[in-house]
C-alpha positions in Angstrom: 98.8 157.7 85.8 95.6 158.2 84.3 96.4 160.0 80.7 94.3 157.0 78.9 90.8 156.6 78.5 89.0 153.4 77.6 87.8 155.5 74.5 91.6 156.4 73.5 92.8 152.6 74.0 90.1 151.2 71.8 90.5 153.8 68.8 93.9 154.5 68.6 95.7 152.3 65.8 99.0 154.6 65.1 102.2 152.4 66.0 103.9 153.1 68.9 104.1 153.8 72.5 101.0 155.4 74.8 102.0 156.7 78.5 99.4 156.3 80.9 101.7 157.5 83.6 103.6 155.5 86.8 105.3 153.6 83.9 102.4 152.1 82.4 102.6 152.0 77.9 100.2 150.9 75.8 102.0 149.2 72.6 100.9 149.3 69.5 102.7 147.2 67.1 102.6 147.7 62.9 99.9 145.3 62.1 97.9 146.9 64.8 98.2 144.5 68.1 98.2 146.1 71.2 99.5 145.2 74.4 99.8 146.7 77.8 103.8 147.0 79.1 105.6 148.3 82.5 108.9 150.3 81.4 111.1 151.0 84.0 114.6 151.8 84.5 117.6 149.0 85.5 121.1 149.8 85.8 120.9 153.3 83.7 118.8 151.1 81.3 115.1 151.1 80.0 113.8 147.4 80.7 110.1 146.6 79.6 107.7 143.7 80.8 104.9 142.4 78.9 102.0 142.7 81.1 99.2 141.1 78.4 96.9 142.0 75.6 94.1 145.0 75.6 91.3 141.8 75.1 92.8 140.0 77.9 93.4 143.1 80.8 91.4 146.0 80.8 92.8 149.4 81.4 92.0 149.5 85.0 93.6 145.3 85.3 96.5 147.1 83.6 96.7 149.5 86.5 96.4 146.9 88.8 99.3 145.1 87.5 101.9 148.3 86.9 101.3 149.3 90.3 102.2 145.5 91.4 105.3 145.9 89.2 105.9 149.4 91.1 105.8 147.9 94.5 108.4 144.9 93.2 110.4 147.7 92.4 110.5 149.4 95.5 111.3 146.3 97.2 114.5 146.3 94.9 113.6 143.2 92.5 112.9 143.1 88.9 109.6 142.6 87.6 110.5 140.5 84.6 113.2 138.2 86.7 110.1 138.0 89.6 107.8 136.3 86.4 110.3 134.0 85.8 110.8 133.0 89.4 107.1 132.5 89.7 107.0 130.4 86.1 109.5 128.1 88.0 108.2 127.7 90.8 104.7 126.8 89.1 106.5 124.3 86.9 108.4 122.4 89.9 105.0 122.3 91.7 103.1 121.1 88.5 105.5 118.3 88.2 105.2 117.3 91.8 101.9 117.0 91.2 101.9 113.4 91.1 99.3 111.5 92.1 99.5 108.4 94.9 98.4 105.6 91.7 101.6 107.0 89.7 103.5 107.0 92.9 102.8 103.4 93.8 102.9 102.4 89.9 106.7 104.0 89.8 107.0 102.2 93.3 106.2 98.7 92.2 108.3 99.0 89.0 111.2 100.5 90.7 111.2 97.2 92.9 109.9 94.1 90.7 113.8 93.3 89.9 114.2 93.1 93.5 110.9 90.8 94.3 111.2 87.2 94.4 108.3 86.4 91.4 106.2 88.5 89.6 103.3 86.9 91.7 104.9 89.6 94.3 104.2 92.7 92.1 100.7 91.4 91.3 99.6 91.1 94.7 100.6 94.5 95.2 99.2 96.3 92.6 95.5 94.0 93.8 95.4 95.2 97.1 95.6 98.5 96.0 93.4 98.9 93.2 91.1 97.0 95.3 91.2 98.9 98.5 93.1 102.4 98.0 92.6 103.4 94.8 88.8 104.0 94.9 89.6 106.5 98.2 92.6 108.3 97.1 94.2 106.9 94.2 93.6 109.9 92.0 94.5 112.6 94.5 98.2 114.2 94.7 100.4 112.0 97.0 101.7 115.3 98.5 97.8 115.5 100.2 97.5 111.8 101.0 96.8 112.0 105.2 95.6 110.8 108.3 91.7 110.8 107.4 91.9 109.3 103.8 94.1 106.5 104.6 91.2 105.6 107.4 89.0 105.5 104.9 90.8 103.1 103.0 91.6 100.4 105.7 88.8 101.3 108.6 86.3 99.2 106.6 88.3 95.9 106.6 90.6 96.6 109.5 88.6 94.3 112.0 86.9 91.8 108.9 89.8 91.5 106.8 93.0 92.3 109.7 95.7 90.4 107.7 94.8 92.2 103.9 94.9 95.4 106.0 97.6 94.9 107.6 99.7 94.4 104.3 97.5 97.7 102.9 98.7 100.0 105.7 102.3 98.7 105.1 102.2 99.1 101.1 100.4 102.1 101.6 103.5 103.4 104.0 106.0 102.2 101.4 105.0 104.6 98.6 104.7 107.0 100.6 108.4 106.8 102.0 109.2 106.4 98.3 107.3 109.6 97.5 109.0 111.5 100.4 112.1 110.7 99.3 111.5 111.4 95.8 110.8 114.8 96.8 107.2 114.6 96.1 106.0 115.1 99.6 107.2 116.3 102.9 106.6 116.1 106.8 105.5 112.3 108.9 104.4 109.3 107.1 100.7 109.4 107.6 100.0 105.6 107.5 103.2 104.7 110.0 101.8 102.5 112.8 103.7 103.2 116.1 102.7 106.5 117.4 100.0 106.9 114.9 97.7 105.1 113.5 98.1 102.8 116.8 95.9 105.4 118.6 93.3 105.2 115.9 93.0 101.3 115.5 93.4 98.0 117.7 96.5 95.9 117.4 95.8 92.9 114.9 96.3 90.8 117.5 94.0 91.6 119.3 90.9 91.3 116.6 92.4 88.0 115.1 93.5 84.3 115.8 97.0 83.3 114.2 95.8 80.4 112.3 98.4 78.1 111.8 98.6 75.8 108.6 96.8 72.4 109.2 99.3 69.3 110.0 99.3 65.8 110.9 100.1 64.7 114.5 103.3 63.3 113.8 102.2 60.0 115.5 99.9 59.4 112.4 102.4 59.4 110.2 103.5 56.0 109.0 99.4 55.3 108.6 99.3 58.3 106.3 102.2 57.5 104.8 101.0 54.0 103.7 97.9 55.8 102.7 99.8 58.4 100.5 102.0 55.6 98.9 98.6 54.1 97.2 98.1 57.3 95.3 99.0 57.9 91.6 100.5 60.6 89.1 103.1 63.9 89.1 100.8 65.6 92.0 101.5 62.6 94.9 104.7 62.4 94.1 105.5 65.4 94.5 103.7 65.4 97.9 105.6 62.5 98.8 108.7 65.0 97.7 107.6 68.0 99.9 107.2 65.6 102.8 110.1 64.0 102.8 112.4 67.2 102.7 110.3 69.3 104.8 110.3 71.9 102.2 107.5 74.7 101.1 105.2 74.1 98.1 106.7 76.7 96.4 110.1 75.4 97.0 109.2 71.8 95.6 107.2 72.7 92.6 109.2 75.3 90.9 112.2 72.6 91.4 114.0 72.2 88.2 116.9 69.4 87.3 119.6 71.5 87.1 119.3 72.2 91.1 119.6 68.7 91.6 122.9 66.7 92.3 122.0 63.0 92.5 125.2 61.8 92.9 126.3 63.9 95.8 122.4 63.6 96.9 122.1 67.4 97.3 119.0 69.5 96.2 120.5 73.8 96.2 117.7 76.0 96.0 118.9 79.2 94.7 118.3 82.3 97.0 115.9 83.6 94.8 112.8 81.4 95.2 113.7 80.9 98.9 111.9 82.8 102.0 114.7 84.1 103.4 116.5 85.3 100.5 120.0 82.6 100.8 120.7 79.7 98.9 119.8 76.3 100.6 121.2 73.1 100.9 118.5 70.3 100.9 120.2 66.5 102.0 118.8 63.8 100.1 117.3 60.4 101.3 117.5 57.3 99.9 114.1 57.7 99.6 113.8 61.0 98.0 116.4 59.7 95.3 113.9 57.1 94.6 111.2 59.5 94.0 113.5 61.3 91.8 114.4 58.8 89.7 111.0 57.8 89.0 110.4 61.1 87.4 113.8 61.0 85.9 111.9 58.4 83.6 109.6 60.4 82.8 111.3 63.9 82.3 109.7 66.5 79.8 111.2 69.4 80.5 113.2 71.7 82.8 110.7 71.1 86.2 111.0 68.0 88.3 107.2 68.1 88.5 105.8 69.5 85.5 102.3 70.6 85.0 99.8 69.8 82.6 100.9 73.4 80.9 103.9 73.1 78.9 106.9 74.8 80.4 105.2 75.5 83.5 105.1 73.2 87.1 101.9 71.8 88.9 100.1 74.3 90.7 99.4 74.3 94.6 95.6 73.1 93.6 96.7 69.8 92.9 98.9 68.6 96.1 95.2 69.9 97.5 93.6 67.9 95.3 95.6 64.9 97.0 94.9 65.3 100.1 91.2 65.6 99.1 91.2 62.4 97.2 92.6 60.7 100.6 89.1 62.5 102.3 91.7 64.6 104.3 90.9 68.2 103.4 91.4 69.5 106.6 95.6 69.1 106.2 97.8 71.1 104.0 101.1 70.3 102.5 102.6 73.9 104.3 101.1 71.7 107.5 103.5 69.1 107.0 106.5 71.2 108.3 104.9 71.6 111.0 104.8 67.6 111.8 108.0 67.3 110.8 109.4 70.0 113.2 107.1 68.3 116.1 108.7 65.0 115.3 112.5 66.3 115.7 111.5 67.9 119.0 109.1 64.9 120.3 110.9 62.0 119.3 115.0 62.7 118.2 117.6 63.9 120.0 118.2 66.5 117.4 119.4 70.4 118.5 117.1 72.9 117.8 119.5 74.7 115.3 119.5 71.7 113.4 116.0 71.2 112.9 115.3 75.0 112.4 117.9 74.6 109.0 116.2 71.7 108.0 113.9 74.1 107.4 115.6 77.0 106.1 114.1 78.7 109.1 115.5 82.5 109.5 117.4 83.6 112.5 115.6 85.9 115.1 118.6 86.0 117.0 121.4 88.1 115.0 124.1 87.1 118.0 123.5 83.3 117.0 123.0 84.1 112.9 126.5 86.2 113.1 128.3 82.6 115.3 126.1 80.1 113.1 128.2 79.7 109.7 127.8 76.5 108.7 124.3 75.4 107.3 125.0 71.9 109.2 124.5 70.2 106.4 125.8 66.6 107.6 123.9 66.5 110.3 120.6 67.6 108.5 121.7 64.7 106.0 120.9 62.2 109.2 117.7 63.9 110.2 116.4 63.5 106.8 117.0 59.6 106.7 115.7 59.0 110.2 112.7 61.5 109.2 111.9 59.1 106.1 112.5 55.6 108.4 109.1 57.1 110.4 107.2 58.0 107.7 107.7 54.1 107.3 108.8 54.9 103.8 109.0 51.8 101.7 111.7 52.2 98.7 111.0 50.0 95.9 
């Protein structure tokens, strides 16, 4: 090596082939181009690898570089396979690169089919355009750790425990996803037991459960007669959600086709319930009178329609309600709650019964695997007896 000069590689134009020695060419091609190129011998062959052009490597980078090539070679590989090896492996990595935003984006999407409402996927995306994405959003999931999810939940860990409670747990979602997706490796950073346990207190120990507001059950009938006096979609459908112990959600997005009135059955499809399975809701004398009165006034596919059209009343106005009867401090999700009290208090009723009543989930997978029947007859009398305290009068 060392038959070229800088002053050689610069003038020469002739086409052809330059040794510099050790396997090192300079190439000159017809319209005067010139290139630097390793030649060696493969299999009683001549094999030649383009190194790069005279304005990008120098002569002395072009040493550099041969005498790389010459070392692959005496480690028995091939120079020009070894550059396609490492083209690869820089293209795999490149599309890896994916950062935790796009992870979580591909995470939410890959799930919304699976989610009750869209309301689900919107939350979601919130919380973490709200509290991740500023810290590490941008950055390759693949580097996401310890430290930067800190950063994210720290601040509102003790202020805010419930919104960083679901934070840590989307947070460890996408990152499962991402593992498995082959986009990162090793622990989950953001798990809870055994990690980030040692780092922050228990949520129960920084914050009160605080149930929903209800009504003594022994107040009852008053309220009732109270509730009776008010007007419009918005009470009656309070009056609804009372009387078969149902969720808000549950009684607003009801629509007629659910609704047998002969058989006096309500099915909730599995979809908008809690627990993911269909449910059976009995119906009283009472709620059939409710029903019909809005039978009267039907307008569209929802048993309570809003003032939108197409769409149902909104949790704001069974608030408003209870605000026009000066009793702010209850909520209609409260009213379960009474209802439960009552069947404990003051019926005979078994537990199990009461607990379907209110499409309550098992705990106990023994007793959901024995319980197969959703009791329904028995539920039928709880709701009647439930709607003779409320001192419901039909009319």
């Amino acid at each position: 090596m060392g038959k070229l000069t800088k002053a050689i590689v610069e003038r020469r134009n002739k086409k052809g082939l330059l040794s510099d020695g050790d396997g090192l060419y300079l190439q000159i091609t017809a319209t005067g181009c010139k290139s630097w190129i390793f030649r060696f011998r493969d299999k009683s062959q001549h094999r030649y690898h383009g190194l790069g052009p005279i304005h990008t490597l120098s002569l002395a980078e072009a040493r550099e570089a041969a005498r790389e090539c010459r070392k692959l070679r005496l480690e028995g590989l091939d120079p020009i396979e070894e550059k396609k090896r490492r083209q690869s492996e820089a293209k795999l990595k490149a599309a890896k690169t994916i950062s935790f935003s796009q992870c979580a984006e591909a995470y939410i999407e890959s799930h919304r089919s699976g989610w009750k409402n869209a309301k689900h996927a919107k939350q979601w995306g919130a919380t973490l355009s709200t509290y991740v994405y500023p810290v590490f959003g941008e950055l390759p999931v693949a580097e996401v750790n310890v430290g930067l999810i800190m950063r994210a939940i720290e601040p509102i860990w003790t202020s805010k425990p419930e919104t960083a409670g679901r934070v840590r747990g989307r947070i460890e979602a996408v990152l499962d996803w991402a593992k498995v997706r082959g986009y990162r490796t090793g622990e989950n950073p953001a798990q809870w037991k055994g990690n980030l346990s040692h780092l922050l207190p228990a949520r129960s120990k920084i914050s009160k459960v605080n149930h929903h507001a209800a009504l003594p059950h022994a107040e009852m009938a008053i309220f009732w007669k109270s509730l009776s006096q008010q007007k419009g979609t918005a009470a009656q459908a309070l009056r609804f959600a009372i009387l078969t112990a149902t969720r808000t959600s549950e009684t607003l997005e009801a629509t007629w086709e659910e609704l047998d009135m002969e058989k006096c059955v309500w099915t909730i499809p599995a979809e908008r319930m809690k627990g993911g399975k269909e449910h059976r809701v009995p119906l009283s004398p009472a709620t059939i009178a409710i029903l019909k009165d809005m039978e009267r006034q039907k307008t569209g596919d929802y048993i309570f329609p809003g003032m939108k059209s197409g769409r149902p009343l909104s949790n704001m106005t069974l608030l408003a309600v209870l605000k026009r009867m000066k009793r702010p401090d209850l909520t209609t999700h409260g009213f379960r709650s009474t209802f439960r009290d009552w069947a404990a208090e003051c019926t005979d009723t078994p537990r199990e019964v009461a607990e379907a009543a209110l499409a309550h989930t098992l705990s106990d997978n023994v007793e959901a695997a024995y319980r197969r029947s959703d009791l329904f007859d028995k539920r039928q009398k709880l709701m009647e007896e439930w709607a003779d305290y409320c001192n419901v009068k039909i009319l």
